[in-house]
N, C-alpha and C positions, 0 to 999 in steps of 0.2 A: 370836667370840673366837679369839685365838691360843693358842698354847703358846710360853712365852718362855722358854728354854735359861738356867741361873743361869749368871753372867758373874763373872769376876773379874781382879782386878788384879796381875798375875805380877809386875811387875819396874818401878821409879819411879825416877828421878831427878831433878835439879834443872828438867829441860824435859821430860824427857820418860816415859810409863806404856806398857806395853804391857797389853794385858786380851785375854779371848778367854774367847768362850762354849766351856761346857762340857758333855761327852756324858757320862753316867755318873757325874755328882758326887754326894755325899750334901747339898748346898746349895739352897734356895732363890732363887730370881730375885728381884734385888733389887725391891720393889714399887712405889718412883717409877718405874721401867723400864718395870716390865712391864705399868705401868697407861698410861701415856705409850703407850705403843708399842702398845695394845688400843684405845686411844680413837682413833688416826690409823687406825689399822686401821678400826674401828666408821665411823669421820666420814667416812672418806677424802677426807680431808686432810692436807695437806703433810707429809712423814717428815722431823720437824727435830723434835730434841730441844727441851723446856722450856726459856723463858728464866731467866736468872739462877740455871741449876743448878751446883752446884762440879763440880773436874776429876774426881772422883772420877764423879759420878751420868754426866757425860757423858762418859766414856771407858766405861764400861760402856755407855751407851745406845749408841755407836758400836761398839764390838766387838759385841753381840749383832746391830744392824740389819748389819751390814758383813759379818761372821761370821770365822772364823781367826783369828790371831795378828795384832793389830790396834797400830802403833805412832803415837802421838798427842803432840804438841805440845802444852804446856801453858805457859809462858810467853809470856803473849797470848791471841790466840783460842785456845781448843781446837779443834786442828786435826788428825783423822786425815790422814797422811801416808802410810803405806804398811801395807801388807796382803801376810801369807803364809800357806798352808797345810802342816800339818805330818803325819804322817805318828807320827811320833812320842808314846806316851802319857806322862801324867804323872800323878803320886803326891801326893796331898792327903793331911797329917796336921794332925787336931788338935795345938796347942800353948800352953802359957800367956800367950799373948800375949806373943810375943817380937817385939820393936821390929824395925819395919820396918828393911832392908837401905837404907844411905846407898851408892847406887851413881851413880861419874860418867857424864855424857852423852855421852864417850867410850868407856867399858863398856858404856852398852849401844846403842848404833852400831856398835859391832865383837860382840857377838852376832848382830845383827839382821844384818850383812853375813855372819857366816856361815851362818845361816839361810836366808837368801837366796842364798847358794851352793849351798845342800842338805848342809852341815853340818849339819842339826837339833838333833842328841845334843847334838853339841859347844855350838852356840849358845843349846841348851834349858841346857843345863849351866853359863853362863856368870853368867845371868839364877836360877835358882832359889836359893830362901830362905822367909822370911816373907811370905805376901800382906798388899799392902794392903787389898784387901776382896776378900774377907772376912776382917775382924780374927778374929786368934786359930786362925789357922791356918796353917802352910805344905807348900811344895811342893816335890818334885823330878824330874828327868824318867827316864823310865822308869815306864809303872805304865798302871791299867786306864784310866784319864779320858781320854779324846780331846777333842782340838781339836776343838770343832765347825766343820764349815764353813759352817754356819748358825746363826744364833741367835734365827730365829723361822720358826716351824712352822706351818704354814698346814693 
């Protein structure tokens, strides 16, 4: 068996989610993941996510296998598109389930480009709010939680 790092869903818009396993979180791995990702392990066989899983299961199965700040395509195939690591930690609070942040696919293409600059702060800043998953909690940058660069531990 592996150890599978709990993943979550920082920032979603109309196409597109960014997720990134998480070092230090008080969360669990979500367990279609981490059961999915133990049996490819166990069989070794092929690393492809579950068919017919929603964008949520499979943008988490791609950030934990992929590891970092993972940005994914979701009208159409769910399609990881690019990957950065951050340096930068972030701050998880419980919250009463405050409705997901309606961000455009412009917003977060222009954090991701500053991220990718090595803006971090700024572009961790741009993106923080309520997570998509895990419901019932959000985020801000700054704080003990590291990006992991991994999100399966061997």
């Amino acid at each position: 068996m592996v150890k599978v790092r709990p993943a979550a869903i920082l920032a979603s818009s109309r196409c597109l989610k960014v997720a990134a396993p998480l070092e230090g979180a008080q969360l669990a791995a979500e367990p279609d993941v981490e059961k999915a990702i133990n049996d490819a392990y166990l069989s070794f066989s092929q690393w492809s996510p579950p068919a017919g899983w929603d964008p949520v299961r499979l943008s988490l199965w791609y950030a934990t296998v992929y590891g970092g700040l993972v940005l994914m395509y979701t009208c159409g195939p769910i399609t990881p598109i690019s990957r950065v690591t951050t340096s930068v930690g972030i701050d998880i609070t419980a919250t009463n389930d405050m409705p997901q942040r309606a961000l455009d696919d412009s917003k977060v293409l222009a954090a991701w480009a500053k991220l990718w600059a090595g803006n971090e702060e700024e572009g961790l800043k741009e993106l923080e709010g309520p997570l998509e998953f895990p419901r019932g909690h959000s985020w801000r940058a700054g704080g003990p939680i590291k990006i992991a660069t991994r999100g399966v531990m061997y």
